[in-house]
C-alpha positions as CSV (number, residue, x, y, z in Angstrom):
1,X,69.2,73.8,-84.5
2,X,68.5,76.9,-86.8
3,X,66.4,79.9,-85.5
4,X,65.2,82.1,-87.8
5,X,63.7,85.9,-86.0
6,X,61.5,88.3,-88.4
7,X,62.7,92.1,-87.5
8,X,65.5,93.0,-85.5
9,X,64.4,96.0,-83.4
10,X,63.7,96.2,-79.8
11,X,62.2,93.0,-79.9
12,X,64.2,90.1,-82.5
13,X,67.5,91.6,-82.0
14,X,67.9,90.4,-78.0
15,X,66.1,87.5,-78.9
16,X,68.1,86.6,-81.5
17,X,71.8,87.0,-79.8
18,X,70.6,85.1,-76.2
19,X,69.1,82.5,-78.5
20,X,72.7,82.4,-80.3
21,X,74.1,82.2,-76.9
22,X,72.2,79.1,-76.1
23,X,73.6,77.1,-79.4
24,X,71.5,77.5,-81.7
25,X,72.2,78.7,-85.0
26,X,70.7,82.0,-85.6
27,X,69.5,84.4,-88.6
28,X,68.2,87.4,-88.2
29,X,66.2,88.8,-91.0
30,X,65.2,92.5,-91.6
31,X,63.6,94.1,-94.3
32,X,66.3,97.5,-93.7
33,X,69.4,96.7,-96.0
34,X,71.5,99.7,-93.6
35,X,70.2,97.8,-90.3
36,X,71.4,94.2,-91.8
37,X,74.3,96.0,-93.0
38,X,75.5,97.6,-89.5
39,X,74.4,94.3,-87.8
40,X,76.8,92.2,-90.3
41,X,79.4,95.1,-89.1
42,X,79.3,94.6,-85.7
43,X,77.2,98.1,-85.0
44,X,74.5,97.7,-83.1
45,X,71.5,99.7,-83.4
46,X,69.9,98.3,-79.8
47,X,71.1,100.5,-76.6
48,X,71.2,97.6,-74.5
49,X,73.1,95.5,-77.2
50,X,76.7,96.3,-77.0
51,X,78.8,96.1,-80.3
52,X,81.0,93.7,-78.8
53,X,78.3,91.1,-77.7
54,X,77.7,91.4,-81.7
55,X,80.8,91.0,-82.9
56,X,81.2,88.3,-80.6
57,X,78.4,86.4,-82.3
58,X,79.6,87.1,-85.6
59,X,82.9,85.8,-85.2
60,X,81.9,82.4,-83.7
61,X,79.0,81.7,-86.9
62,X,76.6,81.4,-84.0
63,X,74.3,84.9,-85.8
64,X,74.0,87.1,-88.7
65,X,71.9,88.9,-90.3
66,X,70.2,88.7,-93.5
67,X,68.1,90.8,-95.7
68,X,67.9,87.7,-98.0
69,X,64.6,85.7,-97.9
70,X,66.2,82.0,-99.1
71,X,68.4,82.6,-95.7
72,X,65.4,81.8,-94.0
73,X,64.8,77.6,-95.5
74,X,65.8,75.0,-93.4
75,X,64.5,76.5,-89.8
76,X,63.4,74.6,-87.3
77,X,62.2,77.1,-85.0
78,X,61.0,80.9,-87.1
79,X,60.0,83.9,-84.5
80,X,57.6,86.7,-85.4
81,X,59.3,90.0,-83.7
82,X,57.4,92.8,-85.9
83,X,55.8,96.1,-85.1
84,X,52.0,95.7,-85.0
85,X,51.2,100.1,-84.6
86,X,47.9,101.3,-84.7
87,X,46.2,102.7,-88.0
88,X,45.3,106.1,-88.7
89,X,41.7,105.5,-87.1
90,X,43.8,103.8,-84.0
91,X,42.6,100.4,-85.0
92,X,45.1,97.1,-84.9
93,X,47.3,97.2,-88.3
94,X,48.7,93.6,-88.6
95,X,50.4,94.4,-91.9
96,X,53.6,93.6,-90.6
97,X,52.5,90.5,-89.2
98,X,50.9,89.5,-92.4
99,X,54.0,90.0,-94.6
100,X,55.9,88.2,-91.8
101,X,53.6,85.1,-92.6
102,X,53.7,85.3,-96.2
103,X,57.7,85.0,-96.1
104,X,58.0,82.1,-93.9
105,X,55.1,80.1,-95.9
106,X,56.8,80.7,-99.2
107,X,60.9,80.3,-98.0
108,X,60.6,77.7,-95.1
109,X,61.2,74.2,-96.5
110,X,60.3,72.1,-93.9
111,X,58.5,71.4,-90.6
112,X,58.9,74.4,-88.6
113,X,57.7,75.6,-84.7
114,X,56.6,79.5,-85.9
115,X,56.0,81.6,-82.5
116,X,54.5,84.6,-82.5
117,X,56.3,87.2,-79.9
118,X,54.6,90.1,-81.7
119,X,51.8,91.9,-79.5
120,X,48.2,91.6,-81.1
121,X,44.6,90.9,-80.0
122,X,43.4,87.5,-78.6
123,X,42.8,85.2,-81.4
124,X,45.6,86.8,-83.9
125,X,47.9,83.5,-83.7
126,X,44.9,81.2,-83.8
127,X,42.3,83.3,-86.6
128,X,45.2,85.1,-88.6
129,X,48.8,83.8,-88.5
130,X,48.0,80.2,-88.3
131,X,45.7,80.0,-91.6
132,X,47.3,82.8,-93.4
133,X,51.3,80.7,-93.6
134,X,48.9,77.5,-93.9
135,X,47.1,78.3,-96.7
136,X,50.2,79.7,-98.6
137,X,52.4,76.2,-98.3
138,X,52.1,72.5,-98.5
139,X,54.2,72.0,-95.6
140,X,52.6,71.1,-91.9
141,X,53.9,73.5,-89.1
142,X,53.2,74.0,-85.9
143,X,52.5,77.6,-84.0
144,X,53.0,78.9,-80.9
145,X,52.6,82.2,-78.8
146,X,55.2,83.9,-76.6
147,X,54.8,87.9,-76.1
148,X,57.4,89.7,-76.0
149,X,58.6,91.4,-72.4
150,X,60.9,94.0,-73.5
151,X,61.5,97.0,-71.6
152,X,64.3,98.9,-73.2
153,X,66.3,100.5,-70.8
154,X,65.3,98.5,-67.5
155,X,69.1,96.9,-66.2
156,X,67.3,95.0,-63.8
157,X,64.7,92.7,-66.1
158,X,65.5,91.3,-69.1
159,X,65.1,88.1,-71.4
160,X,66.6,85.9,-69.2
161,X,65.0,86.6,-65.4
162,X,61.3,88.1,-66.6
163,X,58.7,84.8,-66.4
164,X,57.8,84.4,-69.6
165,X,54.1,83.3,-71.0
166,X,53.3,80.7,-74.0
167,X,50.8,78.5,-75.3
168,X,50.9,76.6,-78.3
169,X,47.9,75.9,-80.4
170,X,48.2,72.0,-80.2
171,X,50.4,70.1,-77.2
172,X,53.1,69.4,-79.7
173,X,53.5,73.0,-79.7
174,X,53.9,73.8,-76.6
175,X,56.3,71.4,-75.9
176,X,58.5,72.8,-78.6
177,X,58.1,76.5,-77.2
178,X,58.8,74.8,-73.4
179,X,62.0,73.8,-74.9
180,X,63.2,76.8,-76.9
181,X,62.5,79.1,-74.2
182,X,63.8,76.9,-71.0
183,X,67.2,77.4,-72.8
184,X,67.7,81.3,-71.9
185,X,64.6,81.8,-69.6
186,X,64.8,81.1,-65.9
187,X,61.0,81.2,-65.5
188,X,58.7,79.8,-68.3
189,X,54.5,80.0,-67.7
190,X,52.5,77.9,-69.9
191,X,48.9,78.9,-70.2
192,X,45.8,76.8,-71.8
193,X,45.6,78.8,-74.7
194,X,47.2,81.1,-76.9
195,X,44.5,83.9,-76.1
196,X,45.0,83.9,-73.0
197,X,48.2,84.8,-73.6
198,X,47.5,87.1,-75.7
199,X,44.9,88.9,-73.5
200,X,47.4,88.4,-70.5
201,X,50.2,90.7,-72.4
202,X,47.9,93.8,-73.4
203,X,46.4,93.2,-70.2
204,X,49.7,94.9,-68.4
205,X,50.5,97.6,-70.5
206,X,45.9,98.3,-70.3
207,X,46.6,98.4,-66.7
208,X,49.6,100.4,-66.8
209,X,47.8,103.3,-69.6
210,X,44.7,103.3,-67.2
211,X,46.9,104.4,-63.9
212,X,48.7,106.6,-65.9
213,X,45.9,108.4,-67.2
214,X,44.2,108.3,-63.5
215,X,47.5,109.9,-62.2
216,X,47.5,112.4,-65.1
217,X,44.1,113.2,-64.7
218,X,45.2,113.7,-60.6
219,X,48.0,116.5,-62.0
220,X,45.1,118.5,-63.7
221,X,43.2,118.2,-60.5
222,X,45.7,119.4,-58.5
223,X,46.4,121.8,-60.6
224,X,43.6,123.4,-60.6
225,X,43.2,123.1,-56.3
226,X,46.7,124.9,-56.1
227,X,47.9,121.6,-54.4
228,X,51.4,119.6,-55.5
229,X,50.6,116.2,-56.9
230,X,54.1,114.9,-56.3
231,X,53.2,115.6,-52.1
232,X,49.9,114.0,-52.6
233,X,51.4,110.8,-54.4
234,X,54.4,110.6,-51.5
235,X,51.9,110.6,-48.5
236,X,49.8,107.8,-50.4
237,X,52.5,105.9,-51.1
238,X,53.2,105.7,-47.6
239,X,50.5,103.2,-47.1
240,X,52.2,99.7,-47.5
241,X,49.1,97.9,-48.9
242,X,46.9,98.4,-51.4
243,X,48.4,100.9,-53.4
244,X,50.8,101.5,-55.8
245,X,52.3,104.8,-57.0
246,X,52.0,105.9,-60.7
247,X,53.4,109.8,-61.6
248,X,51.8,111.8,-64.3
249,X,53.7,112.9,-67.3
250,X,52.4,114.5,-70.5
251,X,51.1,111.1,-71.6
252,X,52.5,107.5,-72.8
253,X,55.0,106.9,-75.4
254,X,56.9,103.8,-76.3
255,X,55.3,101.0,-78.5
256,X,53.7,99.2,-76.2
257,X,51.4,101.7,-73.5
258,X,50.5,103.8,-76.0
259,X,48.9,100.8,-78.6
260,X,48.0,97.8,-76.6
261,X,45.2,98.9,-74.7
262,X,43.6,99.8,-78.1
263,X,44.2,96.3,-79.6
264,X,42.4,94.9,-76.6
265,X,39.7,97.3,-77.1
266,X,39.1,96.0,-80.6
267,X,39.0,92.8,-79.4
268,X,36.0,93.9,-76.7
269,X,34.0,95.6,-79.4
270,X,34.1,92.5,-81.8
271,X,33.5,90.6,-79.2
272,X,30.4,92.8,-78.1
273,X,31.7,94.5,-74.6
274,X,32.5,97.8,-73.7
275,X,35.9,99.0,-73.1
276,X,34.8,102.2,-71.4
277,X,38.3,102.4,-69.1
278,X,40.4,101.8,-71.9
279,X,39.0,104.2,-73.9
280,X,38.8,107.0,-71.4
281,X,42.4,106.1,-70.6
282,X,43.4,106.5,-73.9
283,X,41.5,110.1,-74.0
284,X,43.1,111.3,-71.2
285,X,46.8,110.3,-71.8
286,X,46.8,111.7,-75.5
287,X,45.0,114.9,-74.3
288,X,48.2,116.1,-71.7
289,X,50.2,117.6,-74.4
290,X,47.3,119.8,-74.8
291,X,46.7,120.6,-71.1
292,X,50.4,121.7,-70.7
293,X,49.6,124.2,-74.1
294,X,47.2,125.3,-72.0
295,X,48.9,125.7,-68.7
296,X,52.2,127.5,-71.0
297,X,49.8,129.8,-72.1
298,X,48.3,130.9,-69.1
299,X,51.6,131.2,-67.5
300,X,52.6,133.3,-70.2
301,X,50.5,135.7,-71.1
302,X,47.8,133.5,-73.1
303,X,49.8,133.6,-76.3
304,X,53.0,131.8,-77.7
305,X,53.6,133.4,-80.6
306,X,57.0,134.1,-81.5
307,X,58.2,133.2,-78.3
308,X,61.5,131.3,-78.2
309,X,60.6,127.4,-76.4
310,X,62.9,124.6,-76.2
311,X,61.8,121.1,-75.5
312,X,64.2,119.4,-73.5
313,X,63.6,115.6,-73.8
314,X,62.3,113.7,-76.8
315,X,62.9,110.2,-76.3
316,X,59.6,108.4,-74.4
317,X,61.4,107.5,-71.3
318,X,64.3,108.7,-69.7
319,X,68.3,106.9,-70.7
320,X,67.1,105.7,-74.2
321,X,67.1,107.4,-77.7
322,X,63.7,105.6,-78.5
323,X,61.4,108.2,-79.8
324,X,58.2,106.0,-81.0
325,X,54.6,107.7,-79.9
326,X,57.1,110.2,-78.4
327,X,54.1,112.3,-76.7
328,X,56.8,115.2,-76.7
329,X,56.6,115.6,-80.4
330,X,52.8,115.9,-80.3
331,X,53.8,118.8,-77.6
332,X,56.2,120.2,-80.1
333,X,54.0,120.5,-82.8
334,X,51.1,121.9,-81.1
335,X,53.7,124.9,-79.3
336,X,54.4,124.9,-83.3
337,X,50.9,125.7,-84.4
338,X,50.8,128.2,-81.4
339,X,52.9,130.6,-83.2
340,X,56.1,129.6,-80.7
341,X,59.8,128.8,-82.3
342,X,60.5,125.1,-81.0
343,X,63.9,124.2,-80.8
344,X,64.6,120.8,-78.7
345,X,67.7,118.9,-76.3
346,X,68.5,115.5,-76.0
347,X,71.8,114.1,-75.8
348,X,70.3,110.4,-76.5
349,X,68.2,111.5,-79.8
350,X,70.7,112.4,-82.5
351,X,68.0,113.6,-85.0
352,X,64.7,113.8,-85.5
353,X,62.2,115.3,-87.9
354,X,65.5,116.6,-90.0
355,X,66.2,118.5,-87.0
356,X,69.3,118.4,-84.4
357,X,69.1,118.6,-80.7
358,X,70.0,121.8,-80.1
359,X,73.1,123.9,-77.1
360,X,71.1,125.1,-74.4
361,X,73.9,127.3,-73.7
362,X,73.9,128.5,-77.4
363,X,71.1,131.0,-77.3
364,X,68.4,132.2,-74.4
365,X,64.9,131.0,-74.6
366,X,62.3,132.4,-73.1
367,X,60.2,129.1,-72.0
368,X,61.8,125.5,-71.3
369,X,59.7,122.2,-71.1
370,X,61.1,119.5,-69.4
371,X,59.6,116.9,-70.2
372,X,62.0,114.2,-70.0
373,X,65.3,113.9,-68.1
374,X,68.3,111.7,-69.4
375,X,71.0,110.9,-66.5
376,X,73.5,112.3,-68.9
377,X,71.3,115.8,-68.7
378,X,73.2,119.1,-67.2
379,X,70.5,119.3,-64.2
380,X,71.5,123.0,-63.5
381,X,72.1,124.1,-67.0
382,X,68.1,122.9,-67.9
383,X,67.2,125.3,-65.0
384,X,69.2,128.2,-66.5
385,X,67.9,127.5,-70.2
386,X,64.8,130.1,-69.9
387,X,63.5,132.0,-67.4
388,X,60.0,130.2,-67.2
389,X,61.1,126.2,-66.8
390,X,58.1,124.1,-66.7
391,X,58.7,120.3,-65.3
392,X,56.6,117.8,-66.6
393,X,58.8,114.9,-64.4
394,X,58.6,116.8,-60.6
395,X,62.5,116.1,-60.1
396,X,64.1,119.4,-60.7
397,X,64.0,121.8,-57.6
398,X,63.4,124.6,-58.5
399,X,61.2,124.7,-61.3
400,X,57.4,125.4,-62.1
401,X,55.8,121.9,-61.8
402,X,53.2,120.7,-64.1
């Protein structure tokens, strides 16, 4: 069987090599000619994708990728695996999804299971997807909803052991996706509908922003009592029930914590319901970066101009080069409009913004901001980088902690 996946990032590339491992035939289609290229070449753009699990697929016919929209005809099974990011007002953006849509209803060429693995609001399979490929071909196909569980980085869960959710919009549907996904999933959940699926899926990552921004909102506290946080959240967690421990950070990054919980609230207010949590949540997690200005500056004399700062960690979680809704580079351009010369580390991050990570040992600065710590980081050179160290993660002895 032939398996077509739309966008190989984070999301369609795994899918698309344990799906090649499972016999079918798979092509991988991106819109970025240098991604398709380096795929074709064996070079993997993926952390957790190793070039020779690639090549491996290459060699045997069982993958490739394409930037080439006629690859896509004669697929029995097409996957959705797009970004769906937030608009400049923070509302759902489904124009990825949209042009997904549009190019399987105008280069599939027959029958063909289309599952959505792309995160959106309850209904987007059913109100958007469904009519938008149906109303642009002649042909009869059936849809389906699977979100994606991807958490780069995590050597303990992936594709094949996380349970995985999906619901198909009619029976037939659903017995497709039960047999796509029963080939490289150990643990396969059908629920009655695709929105509850969908709800289900920014229902974690809600829950996950909302304990965030409760533990974040502890730091500040804390903070201002002259009490350590990290104490406070090592006693609770000594109580085996009914709790579970959360650290604070200078907000959410990633695609998924960060954008979820406002696709859900959209959902709420069209539907007429408050989302007063989520909001709040999403208020207090993208105000840290300005909380830690403000702590700097107090520290510091109550102004960073000209003073030499180095960010040290850019990525949104620690052992991955992954920088999306980085909430570091909000804190590097607000030290920016402070006055302060920003340089930033990270091993994993080979360039960002036009900018390199930077020595520490080259040159002395005169604040560090550690605000994410890579296993390949020099622990006691971060400590020596600047004479004020301020630690946003409460893991380096030592340090002033935020």
């Amino acid at each position: 069987m032939k398996v077509a996946i739309i966008g190989q990032g984070y999301v369609g590339l795994p899918i698309a090599l344990i799906a090649a491992e499972s016999g079918y035939s798979v092509v991988g289609f991106d819109l970025n000619p240098d991604i398709v290229s380096n795929l074709n070449s064996g070079i993997s753009h993926i952390e957790d994708i190793s070039n020779e699990k690639l090549k491996n697929h290459l060699n045997n016919g069982s993958y490739k990728a394409t930037i080439k929209p006629e690859d896509l005809n004669r697929a029995d099974i097409a996957v959705i695996a797009v970004p769906t990011p937030l608009d400049n007002m923070r509302n759902p953006d489904l124009t990825y999804i949209e042009s997904a849509c549009l190019l399987l209803a105008q280069n599939l060429t027959k029958e063909t299971l289309i599952i959505n693995e792309s995160t959106s609001y309850p209904g987007t399979l059913r109100n958007v997807i469904a009519p938008l490929v149906n109303s642009n071909t002649d042909i009869n196909h059936s849809f389906a909803i699977s979100p994606e569980r991807v958490d780069p980085g995590n050597s303990k869960w992936g594709i094949k052991n996380t349970p995985r959710l999906f619901a198909g919009l009619t029976p037939e549907a659903s017995a497709k996706a039960s047999d796509f996904y029963r080939t490289f999933c150990d643990n396969i959940i059908q629920v009655t509908s695709p929105e509850v699926a969908e709800t289900a899926k920014l229902f974690e990552n809600t829950f996950r922003q909302v304990n965030i921004a409760l533990v974040n909102e502890l730091a500040i506290i804390c903070s201002k009592l002259g009490i350590d946080v990290h104490e406070v959240l090592d006693a609770a967690d000594s109580k085996p029930y009914g709790f579970m421990k959360f650290v604070p950070g200078i907000g959410v990054g990633g695609h998924c914590i960060p954008v979820d919980p406002s696709y859900l609230a959209f959902a709420a207010s069209k539907a007429g319901a408050k989302a007063r949590f989520i909001q709040m949540a999403n208020e207090v997690n993208l105000s840290m970066p300005s909380e830690l200005i403000l702590r700097i500056k107090k520290d510091n004399g109550g102004n960073l101009r000209g003073k030499k700062v180095v960010v040290i960690g850019i990525s949104y979680k620690p052992n991955i080069s992954d920088i999306r809704e980085s909430p570091s580079l909000v804190l590097i351009s607000l030290l920016r409009d402070e006055g302060a010369l920003v340089s930033w580390h990270d091993p994993l991050v080979a360039e960002w913004n036009s900018e390199e990570s930077c020595n520490l040992a080259d040159q002395t600065f005169e604040i560090g901001v550690v605000t994410i710590i890579h296993d390949v980081m020099d622990k006691p050179a971060l400590l020596e980088s600047a004479n004020y160290v301020i630690d946003c993660t409460g893991k380096i002895d030592g340090t002033i902690k935020f």
